[in-house]
C-alpha positions as CSV (number, residue, x, y, z in Angstrom):
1,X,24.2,19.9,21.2
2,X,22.9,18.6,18.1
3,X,19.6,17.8,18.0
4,X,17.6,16.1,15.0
5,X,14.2,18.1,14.4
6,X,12.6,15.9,12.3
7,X,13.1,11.9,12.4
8,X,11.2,10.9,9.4
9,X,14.3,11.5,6.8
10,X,16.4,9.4,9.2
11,X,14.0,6.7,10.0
12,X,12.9,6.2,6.3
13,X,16.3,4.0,5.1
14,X,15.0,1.2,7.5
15,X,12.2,0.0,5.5
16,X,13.9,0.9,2.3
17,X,16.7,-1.6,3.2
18,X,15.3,-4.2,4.5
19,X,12.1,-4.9,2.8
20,X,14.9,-5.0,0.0
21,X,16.9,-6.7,1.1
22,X,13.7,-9.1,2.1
23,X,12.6,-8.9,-1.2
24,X,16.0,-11.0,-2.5
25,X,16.2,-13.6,0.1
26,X,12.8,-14.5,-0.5
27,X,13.6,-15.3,-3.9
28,X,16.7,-17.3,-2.6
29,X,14.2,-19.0,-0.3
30,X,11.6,-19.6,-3.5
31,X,14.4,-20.9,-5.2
32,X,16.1,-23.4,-2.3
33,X,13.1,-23.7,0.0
34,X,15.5,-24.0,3.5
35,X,14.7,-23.4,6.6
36,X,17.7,-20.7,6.6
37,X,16.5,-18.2,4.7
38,X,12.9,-18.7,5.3
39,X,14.3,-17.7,9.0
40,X,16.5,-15.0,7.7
41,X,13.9,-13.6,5.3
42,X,11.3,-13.8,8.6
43,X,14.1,-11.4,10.6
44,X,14.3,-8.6,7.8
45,X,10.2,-8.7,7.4
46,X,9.8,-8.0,10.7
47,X,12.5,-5.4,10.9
48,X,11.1,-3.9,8.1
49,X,7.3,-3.4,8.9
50,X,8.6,-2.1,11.9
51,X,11.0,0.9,10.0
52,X,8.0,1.0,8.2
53,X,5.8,1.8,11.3
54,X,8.6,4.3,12.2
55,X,8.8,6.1,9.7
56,X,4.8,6.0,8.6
57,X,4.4,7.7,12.0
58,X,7.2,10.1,12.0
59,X,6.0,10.9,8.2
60,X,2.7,12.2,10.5
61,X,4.5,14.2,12.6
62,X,6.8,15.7,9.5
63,X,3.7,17.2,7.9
64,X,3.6,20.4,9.1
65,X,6.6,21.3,8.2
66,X,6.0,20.8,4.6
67,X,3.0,22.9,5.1
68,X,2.7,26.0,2.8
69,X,5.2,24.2,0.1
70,X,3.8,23.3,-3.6
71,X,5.9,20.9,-4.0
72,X,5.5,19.2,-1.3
73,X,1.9,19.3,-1.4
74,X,1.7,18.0,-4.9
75,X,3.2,14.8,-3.5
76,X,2.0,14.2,-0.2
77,X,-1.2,12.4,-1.1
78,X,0.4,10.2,-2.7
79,X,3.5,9.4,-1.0
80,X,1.3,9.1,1.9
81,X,-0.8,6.5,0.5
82,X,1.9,5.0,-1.1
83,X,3.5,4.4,2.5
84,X,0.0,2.3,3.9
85,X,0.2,0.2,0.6
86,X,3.7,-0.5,1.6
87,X,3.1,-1.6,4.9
88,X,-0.4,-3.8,4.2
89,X,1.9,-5.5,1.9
90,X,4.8,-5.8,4.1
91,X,2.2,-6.8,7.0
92,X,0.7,-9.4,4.8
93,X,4.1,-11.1,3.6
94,X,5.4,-10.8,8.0
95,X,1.7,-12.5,8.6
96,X,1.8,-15.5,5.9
97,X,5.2,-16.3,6.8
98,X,5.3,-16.3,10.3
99,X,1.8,-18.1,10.4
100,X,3.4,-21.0,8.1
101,X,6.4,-20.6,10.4
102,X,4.6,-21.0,13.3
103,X,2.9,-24.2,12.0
104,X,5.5,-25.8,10.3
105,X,7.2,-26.0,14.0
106,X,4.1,-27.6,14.9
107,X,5.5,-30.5,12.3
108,X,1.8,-29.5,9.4
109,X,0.6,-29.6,6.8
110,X,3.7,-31.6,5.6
111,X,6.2,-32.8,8.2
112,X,9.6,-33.0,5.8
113,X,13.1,-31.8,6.1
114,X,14.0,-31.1,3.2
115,X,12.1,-27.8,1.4
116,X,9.5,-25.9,3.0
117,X,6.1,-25.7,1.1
118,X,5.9,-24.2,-2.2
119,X,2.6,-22.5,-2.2
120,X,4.1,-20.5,1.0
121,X,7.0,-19.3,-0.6
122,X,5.3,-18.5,-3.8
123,X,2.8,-16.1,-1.5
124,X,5.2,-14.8,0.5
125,X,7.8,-14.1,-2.2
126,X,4.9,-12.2,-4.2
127,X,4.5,-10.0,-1.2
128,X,7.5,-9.2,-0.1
129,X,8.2,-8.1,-4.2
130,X,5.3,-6.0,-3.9
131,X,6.8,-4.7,-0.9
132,X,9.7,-3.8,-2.2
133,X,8.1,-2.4,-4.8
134,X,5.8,-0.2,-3.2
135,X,8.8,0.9,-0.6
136,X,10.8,2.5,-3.8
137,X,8.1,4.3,-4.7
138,X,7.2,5.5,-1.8
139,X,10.9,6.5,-1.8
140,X,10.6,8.1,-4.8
141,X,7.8,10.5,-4.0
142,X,9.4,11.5,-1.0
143,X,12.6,12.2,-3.0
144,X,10.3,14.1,-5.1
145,X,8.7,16.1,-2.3
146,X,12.6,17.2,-1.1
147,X,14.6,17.2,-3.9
148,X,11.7,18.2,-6.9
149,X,11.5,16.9,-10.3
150,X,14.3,17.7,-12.6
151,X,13.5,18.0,-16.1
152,X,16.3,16.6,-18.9
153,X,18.8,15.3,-16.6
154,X,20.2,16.8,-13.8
155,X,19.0,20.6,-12.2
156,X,20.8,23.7,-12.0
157,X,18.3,25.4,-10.1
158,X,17.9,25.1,-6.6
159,X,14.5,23.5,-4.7
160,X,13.7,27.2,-3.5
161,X,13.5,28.6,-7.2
162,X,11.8,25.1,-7.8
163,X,8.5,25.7,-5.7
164,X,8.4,29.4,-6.6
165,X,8.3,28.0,-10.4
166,X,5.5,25.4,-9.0
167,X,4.0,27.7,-7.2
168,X,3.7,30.6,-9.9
169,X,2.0,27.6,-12.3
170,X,-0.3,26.8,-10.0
171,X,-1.2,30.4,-9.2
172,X,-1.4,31.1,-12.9
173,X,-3.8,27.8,-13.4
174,X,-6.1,28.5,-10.6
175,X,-6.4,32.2,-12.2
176,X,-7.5,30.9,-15.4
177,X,-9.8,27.8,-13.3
178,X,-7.7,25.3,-14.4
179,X,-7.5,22.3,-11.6
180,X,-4.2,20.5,-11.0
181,X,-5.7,18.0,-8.6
């Protein structure tokens, strides 16, 4: 039977997607103001700070695995922090919306139809931008820590002879007291 050993590389395409994919129809909501995609914008904001709980935590749990590996460790840090700016952002945009949800079915501050407030879709449409932002970078660090950093284009060695390379810089810098930190 097959059995997955690490859930972090499968759980990370969650967020990615949908605070994308958030990302756009809050700019379609910016720009039409409807009730519809303020609703459908609320569904992938809620999916996605949840992936983004998922895979935060399952990033935890991954860590010791990438123990012992240069690469790895020159990106974890930041990939790491990278990962809570994500979800404060994505936590703020899922709190601002559903708070002006949850009051615009209470009929305030402005009881119309027609478009929902403009200073609510402003905020949230900044936040879920930053969001999606912060999610591809995040994305991109962790692609960095699996895949490494190809110089020129695309690389013709493989990630093993990558992190001995890494590795034998980093030996040969902390010889001469250099810091890489």
């Amino acid at each position: 039977m097959y059995q997955i050993p690490i859930l972090h590389p499968v759980l990370v395409h969650f967020p990615i997607a949908f605070l994308l994919l958030a990302a756009v129809t809050s700019l379609v909501w910016l720009g039409i103001g409807s009730r519809f995609w303020r609703n459908v914008t609320l569904i992938l904001l809620i999916a996605g700070f949840i992936g983004g709980l998922g895979a935060y935590f399952t990033g935890e749990a991954a860590e010791e695995f990438g123990e012992g590996n240069a690469r790895v460790e020159q990106f974890e840090k930041q990939h790491e922090s990278s990962a809570v700016f994500t979800l404060v952002a994505a936590g703020l945009a899922l709190f601002v919306l559903s708070s002006y949800t949850a009051a615009y079915a209470r009929r305030l501050p402005d009881g119309s139809e027609d478009k929902d407030m403009l200073a609510a879709r402003v905020v949230v449409t900044i936040l879920a931008l930053a969001a999606a932002v912060l999610v591809g970078r995040t994305g991109h660090l962790g692609g960095l820590m699996v895949w490494g950093q190809p110089v020129g284009g695309v690389s013709t060695t493989s990630p093993a002879d990558q992190d001995r390379a890494l590795s034998a810089q980093q030996n040969e810098g902390q010889e001469r007291g250099e810091n890489h930190d």
